[in-house]
MIVOGU-234731 format. One record per residue (C-alpha): residue number from 1; residue in three letters; x, z, y. Coordinates in steps of 0.001 Angstrom, whole numbers, plus 524288, in hexadecimal, padded with zeros to 5 digits. Last residue first. Example, Ala and Ser with C-alpha at 12.3 -4.5 7.8 and 13.67 -1.06 7.14 Angstrom:
// residues 2
> 2, SER, 83566, 81BE4, 7FBDC
> 1, ALA, 8300C, 81E78, 7EE6C
This chain:
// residues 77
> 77, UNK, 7D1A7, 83A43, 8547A
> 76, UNK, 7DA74, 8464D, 8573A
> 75, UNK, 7D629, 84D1B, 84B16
> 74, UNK, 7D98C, 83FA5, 8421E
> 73, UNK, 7E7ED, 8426D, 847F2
> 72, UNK, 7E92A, 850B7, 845BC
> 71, UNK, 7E424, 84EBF, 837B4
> 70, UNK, 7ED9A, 844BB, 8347C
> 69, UNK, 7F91F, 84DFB, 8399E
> 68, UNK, 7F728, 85A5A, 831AF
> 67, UNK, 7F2B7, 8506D, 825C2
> 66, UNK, 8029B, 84A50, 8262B
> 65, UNK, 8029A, 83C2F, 82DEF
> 64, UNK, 80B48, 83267, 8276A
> 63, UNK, 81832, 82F20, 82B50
> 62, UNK, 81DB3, 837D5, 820A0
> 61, UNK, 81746, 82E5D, 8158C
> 60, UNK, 81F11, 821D9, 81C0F
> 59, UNK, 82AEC, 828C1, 81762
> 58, UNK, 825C5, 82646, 809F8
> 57, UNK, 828B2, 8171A, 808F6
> 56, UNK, 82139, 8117E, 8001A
> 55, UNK, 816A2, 81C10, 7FFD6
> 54, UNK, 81109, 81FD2, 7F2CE
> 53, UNK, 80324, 81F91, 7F459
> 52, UNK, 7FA17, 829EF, 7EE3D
> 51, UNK, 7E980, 82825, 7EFB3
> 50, UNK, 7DDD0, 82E04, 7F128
> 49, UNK, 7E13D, 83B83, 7F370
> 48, UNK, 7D9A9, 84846, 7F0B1
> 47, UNK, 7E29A, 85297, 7F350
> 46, UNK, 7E532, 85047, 8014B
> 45, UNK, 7D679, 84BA7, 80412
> 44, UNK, 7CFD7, 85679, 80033
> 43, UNK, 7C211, 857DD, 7FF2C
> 42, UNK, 7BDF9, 84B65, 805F8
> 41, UNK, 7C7F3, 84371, 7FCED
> 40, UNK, 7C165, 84907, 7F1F0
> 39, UNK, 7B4E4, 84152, 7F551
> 38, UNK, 7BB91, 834B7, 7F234
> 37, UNK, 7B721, 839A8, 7E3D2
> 36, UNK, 7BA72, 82F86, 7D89E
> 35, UNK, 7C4BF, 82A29, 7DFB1
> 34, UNK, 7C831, 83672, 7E4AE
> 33, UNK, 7CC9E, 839E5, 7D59E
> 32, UNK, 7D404, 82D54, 7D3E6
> 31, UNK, 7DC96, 82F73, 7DDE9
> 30, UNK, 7E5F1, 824A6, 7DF88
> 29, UNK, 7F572, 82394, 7DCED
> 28, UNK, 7FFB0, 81BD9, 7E037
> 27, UNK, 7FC40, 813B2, 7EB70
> 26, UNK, 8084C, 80CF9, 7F03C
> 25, UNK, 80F40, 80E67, 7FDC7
> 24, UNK, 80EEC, 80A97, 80B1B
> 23, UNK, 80973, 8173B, 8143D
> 22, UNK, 7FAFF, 81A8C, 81812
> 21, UNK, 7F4CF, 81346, 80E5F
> 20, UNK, 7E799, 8113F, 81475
> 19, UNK, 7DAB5, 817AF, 80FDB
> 18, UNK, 7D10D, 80D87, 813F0
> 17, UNK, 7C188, 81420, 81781
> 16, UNK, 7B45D, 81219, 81121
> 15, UNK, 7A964, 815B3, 81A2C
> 14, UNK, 79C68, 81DB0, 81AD3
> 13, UNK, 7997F, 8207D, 80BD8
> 12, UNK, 7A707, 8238B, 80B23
> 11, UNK, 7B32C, 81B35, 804E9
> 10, UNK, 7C19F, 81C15, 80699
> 9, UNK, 7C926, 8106E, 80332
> 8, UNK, 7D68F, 81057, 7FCF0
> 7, UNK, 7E42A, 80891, 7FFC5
> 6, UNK, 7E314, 8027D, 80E25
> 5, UNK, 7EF45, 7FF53, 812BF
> 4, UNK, 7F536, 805E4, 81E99
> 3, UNK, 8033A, 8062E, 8170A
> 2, UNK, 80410, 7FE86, 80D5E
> 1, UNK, 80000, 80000, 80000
């Protein structure tokens, strides 16, 4: 996957939503269990992934945003 391409779809009976890659790399693993029940996500979405990519290069990892900084910027929108 590259990064910024679209690799899973998130449905609701309002939308359905792209879940982007957010660095290169190559999906490794999916979560069979929220498959079955998206709902987990809403209960805990650290433990209940969807999927596992293994980054190409892993420096790109530490450029992401950690939760402490996501949640300050989706508070300021």
């Amino acid at each position: 996957m590259k990064a910024g391409e679209a690799l899973a779809v998130v449905e609701s009976v309002k939308a359905a939503s792209d879940v982007y890659a957010p660095v290169a790399g190559e999906v490794v693993a999916a979560n069979a269990e929220v498959s079955k029940s998206p709902e987990m996500v809403n209960s805990d979405a650290y433990q209940n992934w969807l999927f596992k990519l293994k980054p190409v290069n892993a420096a790109d990892v530490g450029k992401l945003l950690d939760s402490a900084a996501y949640t300050r910027s989706i508070e300021d929108q």
